[in-house]
C-alpha positions as CSV (number, residue, x, y, z in Angstrom):
1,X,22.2,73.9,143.2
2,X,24.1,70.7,143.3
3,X,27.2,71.4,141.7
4,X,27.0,68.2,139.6
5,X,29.3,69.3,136.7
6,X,31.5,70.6,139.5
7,X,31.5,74.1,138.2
8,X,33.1,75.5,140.8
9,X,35.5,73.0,141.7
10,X,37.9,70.6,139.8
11,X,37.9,67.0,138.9
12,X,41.4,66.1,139.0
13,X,40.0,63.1,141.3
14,X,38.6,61.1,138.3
15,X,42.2,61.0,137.1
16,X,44.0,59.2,139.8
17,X,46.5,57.3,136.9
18,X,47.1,60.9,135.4
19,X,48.0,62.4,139.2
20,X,49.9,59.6,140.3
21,X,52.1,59.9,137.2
22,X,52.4,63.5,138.0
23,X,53.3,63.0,141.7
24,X,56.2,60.5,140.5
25,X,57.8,63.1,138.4
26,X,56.9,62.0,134.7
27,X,56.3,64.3,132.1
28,X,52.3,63.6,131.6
29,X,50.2,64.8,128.6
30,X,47.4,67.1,129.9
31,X,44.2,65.6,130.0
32,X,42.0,68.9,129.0
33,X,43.1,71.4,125.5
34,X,41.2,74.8,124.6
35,X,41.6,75.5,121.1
36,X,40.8,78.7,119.3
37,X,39.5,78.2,116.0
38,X,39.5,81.4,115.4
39,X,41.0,84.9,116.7
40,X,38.3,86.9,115.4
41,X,35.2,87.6,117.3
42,X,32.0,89.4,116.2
43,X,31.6,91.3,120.0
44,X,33.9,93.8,121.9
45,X,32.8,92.9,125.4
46,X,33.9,95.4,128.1
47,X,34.9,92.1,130.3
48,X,37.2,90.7,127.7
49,X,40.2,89.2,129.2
50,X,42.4,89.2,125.7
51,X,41.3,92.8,124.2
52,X,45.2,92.6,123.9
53,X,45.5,90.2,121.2
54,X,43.1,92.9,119.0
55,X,40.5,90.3,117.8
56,X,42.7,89.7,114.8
57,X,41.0,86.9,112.4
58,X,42.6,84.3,112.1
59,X,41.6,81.1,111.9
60,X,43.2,77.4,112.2
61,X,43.6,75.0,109.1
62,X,41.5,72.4,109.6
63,X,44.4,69.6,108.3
64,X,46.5,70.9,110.7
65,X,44.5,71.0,112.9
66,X,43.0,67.6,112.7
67,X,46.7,65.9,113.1
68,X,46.9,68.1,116.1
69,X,43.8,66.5,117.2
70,X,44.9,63.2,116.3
71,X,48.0,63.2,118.1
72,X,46.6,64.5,121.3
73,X,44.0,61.5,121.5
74,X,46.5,59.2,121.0
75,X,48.4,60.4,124.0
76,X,45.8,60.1,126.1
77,X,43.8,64.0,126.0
78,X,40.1,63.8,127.5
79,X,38.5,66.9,126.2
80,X,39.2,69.4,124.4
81,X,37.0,72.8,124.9
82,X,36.7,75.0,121.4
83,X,36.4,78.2,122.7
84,X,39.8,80.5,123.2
85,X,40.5,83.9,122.5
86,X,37.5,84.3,119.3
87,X,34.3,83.2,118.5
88,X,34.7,79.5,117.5
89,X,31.4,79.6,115.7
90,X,33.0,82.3,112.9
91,X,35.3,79.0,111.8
92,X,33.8,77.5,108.7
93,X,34.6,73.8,109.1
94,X,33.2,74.3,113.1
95,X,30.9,71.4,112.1
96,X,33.8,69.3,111.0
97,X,36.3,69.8,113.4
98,X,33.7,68.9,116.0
99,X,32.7,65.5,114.4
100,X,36.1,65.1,113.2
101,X,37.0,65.6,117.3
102,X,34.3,63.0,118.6
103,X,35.3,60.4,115.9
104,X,39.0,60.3,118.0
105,X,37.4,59.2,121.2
106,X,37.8,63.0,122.9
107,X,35.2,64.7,124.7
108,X,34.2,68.1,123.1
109,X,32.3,71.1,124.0
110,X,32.1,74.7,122.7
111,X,32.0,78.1,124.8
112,X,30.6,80.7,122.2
113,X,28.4,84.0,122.2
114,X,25.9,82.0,120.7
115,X,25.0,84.6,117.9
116,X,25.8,82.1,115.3
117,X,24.5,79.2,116.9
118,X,21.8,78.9,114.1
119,X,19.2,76.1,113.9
120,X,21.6,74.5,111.1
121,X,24.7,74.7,113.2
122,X,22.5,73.5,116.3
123,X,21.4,70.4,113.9
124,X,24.8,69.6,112.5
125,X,27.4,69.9,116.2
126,X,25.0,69.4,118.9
127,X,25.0,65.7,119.0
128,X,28.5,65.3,119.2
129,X,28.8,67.6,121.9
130,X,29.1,67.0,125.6
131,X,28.3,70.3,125.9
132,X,28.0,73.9,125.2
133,X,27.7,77.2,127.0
134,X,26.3,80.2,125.6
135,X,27.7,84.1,127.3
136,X,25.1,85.9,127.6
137,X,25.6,88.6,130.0
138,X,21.9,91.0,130.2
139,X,18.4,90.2,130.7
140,X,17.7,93.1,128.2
141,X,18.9,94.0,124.5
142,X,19.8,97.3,125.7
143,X,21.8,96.3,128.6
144,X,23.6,93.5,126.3
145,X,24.4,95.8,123.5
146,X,25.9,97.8,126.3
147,X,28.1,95.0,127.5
148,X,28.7,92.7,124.6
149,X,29.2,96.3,122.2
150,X,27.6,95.0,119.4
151,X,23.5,96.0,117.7
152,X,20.5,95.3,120.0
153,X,19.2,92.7,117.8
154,X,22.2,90.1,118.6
155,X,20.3,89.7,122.1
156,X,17.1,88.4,120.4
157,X,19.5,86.1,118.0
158,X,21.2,84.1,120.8
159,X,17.6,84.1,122.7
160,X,16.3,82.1,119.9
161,X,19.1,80.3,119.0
162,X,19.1,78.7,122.4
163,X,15.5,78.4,121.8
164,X,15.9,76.1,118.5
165,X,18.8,74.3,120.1
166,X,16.6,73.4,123.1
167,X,14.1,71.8,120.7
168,X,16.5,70.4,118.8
169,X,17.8,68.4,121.9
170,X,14.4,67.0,122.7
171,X,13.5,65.9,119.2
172,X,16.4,64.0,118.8
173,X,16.9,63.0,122.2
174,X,20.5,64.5,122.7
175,X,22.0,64.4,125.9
176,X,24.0,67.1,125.7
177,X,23.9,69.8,128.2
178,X,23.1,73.7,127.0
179,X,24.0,75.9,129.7
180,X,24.3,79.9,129.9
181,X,27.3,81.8,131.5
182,X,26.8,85.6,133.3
183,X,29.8,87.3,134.3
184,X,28.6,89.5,137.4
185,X,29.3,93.0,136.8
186,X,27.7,96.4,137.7
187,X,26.6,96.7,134.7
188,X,24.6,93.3,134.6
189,X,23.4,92.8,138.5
190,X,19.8,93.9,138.3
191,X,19.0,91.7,135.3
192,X,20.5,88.7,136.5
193,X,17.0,87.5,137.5
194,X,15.0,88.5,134.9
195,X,17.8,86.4,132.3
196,X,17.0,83.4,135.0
197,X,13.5,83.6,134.5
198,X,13.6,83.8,130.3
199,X,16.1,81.0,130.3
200,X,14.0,78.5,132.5
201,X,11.5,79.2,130.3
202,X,13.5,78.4,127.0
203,X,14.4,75.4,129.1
204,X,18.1,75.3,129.2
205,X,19.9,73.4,131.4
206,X,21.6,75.7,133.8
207,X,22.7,79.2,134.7
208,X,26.5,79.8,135.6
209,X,27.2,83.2,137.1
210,X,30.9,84.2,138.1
211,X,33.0,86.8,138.9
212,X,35.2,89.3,136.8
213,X,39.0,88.1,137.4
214,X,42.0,90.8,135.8
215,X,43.5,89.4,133.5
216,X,47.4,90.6,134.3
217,X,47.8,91.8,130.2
218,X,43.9,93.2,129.6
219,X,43.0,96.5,129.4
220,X,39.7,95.6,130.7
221,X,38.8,96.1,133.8
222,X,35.2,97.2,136.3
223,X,35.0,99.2,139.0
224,X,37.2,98.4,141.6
225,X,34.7,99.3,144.6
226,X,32.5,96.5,142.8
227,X,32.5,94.1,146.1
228,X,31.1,90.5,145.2
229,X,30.8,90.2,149.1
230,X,27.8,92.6,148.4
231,X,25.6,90.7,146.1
232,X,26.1,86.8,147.5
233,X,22.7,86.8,148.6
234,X,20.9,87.1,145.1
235,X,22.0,83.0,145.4
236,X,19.1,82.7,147.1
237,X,16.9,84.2,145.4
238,X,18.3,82.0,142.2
239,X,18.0,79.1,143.9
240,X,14.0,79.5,143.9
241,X,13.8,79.4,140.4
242,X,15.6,75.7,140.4
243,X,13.9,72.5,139.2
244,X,14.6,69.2,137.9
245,X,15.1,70.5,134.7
246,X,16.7,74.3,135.7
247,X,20.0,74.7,137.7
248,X,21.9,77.6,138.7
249,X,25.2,77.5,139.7
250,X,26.4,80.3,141.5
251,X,30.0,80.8,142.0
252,X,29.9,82.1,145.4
253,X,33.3,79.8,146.1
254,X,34.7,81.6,143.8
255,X,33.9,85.4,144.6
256,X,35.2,84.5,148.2
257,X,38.5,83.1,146.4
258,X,38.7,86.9,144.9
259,X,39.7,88.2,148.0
260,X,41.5,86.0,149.9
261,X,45.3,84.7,149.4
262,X,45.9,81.8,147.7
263,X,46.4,78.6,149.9
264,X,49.5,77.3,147.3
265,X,52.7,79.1,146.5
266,X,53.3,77.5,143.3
267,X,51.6,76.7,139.9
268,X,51.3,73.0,139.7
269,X,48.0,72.3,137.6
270,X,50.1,73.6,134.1
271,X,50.9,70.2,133.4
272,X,46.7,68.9,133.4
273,X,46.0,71.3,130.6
274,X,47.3,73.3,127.1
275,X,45.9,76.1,125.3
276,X,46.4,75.9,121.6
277,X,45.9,79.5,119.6
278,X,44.3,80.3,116.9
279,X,48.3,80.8,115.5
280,X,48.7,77.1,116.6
281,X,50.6,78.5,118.8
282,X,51.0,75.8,122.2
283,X,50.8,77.9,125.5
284,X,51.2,75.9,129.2
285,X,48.6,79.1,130.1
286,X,46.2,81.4,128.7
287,X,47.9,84.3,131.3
288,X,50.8,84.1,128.8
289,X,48.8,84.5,125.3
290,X,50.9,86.2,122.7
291,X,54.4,86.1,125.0
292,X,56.0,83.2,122.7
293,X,58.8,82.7,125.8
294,X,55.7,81.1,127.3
295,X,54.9,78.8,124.3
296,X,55.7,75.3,124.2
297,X,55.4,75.1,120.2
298,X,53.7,76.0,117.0
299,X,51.5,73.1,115.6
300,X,52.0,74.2,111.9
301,X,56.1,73.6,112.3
302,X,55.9,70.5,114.6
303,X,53.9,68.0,115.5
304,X,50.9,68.4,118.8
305,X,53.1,65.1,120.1
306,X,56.9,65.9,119.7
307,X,55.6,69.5,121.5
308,X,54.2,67.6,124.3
309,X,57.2,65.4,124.8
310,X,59.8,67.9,124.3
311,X,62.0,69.7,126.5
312,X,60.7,73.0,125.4
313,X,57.4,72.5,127.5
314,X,59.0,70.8,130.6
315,X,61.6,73.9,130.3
316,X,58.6,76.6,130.4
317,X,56.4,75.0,133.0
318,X,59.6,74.7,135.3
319,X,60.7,78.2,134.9
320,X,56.5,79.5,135.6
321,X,56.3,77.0,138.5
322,X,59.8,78.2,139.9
323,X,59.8,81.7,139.1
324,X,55.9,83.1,138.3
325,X,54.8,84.8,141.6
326,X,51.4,83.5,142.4
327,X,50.0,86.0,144.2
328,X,51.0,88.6,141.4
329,X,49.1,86.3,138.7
330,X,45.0,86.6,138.0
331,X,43.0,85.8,141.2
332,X,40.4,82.7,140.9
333,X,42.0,80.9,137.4
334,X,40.2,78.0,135.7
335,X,43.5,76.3,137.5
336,X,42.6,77.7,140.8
337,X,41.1,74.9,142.5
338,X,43.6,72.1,140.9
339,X,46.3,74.0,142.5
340,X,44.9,74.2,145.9
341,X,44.3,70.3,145.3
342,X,48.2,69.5,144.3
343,X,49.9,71.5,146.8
344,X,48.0,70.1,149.5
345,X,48.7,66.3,148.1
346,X,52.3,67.3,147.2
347,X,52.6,69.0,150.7
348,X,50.6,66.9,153.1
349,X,49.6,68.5,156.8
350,X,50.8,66.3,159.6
351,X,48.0,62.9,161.3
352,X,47.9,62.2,157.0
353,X,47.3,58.4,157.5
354,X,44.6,58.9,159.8
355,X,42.0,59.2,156.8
């Protein structure tokens, strides 16, 4: 596939204003936010990189949330990605706070398990969405029960969910994209296929798989001997089930990452992004979730703007870039590839000028 939505890279590029700010020093306002609307999910899966933080259900006030939201469009956020460390779908005012996040000019998708994606809810957030990604981690009920831990039937739910979201797209003409998400694991790899198959036939949009990365504070973790290196062919195979309408995107880039030593020494992307909790508490990194010295803020005591600005988050993201070993922290990050991309334009190799 033709990495179009650049899946397995970065985009930092289509910010050049952003960067250059960034390179001269300034303190810039991060361009992408994942919010948790809620801490409570309605699966266990054995993958789960914040088991820590115990699932506890919680769920963000929509006022508060909606000055957050506010606040961040005005200082110049792009997206914002509902998602975090719950199932956004379990908030009740999901419909709301996803208009409510359109109407201020930001881009918006949701990451979810999909089980509650309902025709209604399809109906009501799909067309303000840029998009939305469904985990789904089996080609089989069993298999998914297994990995998500939760009753057979949830398998046949998000299968038809996607199913009446699909439709709902064409009726009405929606551009936005509904894609699918595996997580490679033992458990999963012989039914990665057959999940292809059933989800070119629903007609979704694309198929990510990626790898398991440790999260440094989960208790989750697959069998070590598990070798990526092993299974890069099955792209192939993938790739014969693509069409105009069906893409896989197979993060081979990626798996290769997983075992090789990072080409930066510092964490520079931290600045580019912000992770809001569903505590409202502000984190520079979801690697830090639930360790408070890493938290910038808490949106129900101060406001989304006088966090960003304040010395608190310029104090935080100093002492992670100065003093957070790298190679110690979780292999293959969503900041992985922006890193690479900043050290080597804040540490050019030598003939620079000859472009």
């Amino acid at each position: 596939m033709e990495d179009r939505f650049r899946i397995d890279s970065h985009k930092l590029m289509f910010h050049v204003g952003r960067v250059n700010d960034w390179l001269k020093g300034k303190q810039i306002c991060p361009i992408y936010l994942e919010i948790a609307p809620s801490g409570g999910c309605n699966h266990r899966c054995v993958f789960c990189a914040v088991d820590y933080l115990a699932y506890k259900a919680k769920f963000l006030d929509l006022n508060v949330l909606k000055k957050a939201v506010k606040q961040a469009a005005d200082l110049g956020v792009k997206s914002i990605m509902y998602a975090g460390e719950g199932e956004p779908l379990l908030h009740k005012e999901i419909g709301e706070i996803v208009k409510y996040t359109k109407g201020c000019g930001i881009d918006v998708a949701i990451t979810t398990n999909g089980v509650f994606l309902k025709k209604e809810v399809s109906r009501d957030i799909l067309k303000y969405l840029s998009w939305i990604r469904v985990s789904l981690n089996a080609g089989r009920s069993r298999t998914y029960s297994k990995i998500h831990r939760t009753k057979k039937d949830d398998f046949y739910k998000v299968i038809k969910n996607l199913r009446e979201a699909v439709k709902i797209k064409k009726k009405y003409g929606l551009k936005t994209t509904i894609g699918v998400q595996l997580l490679l694991i033992p458990d999963n790899i012989k039914e990665v296929i057959t999940l292809a198959v059933a989800l070119k036939k629903i007609g979704v949009d694309y198929l990510t798989v990626k790898p398991y990365s440790q999260h440094p504070l989960s208790g989750s973790c697959i069998d070590p001997k598990f070798k990526y290196e092993d299974h890069i062919s099955m792209h192939e195979r993938l790739r014969r089930l693509e069409d105009s309408g069906f893409k896989v995107a197979f993060r081979d880039q990626t798996m290769r990452r997983l075992d090789s030593g990072k080409d930066y020494k510092r964490c520079l992307g931290l600045p580019f992004w912000a992770y809001i909790d569903a505590n409202g508490e502000v984190y520079a990194c979801s690697a830090f979730l639930g360790r408070r010295e890493f938290g910038f803020g808490n949106i129900y005591r101060s406001s989304f703007k006088d966090i960003i600005k304040g010395k608190r988050r310029r104090a935080v993201m100093t002492r992670i870039s100065s003093k957070v070993n790298v190679d110690r922290c979780r292999r293959a990050c969503r900041l992985d590839k922006i890193n690479s991309y900043l050290w080597e334009l804040s540490n050019p190799g030598p003939h620079a000028n000859f472009i």
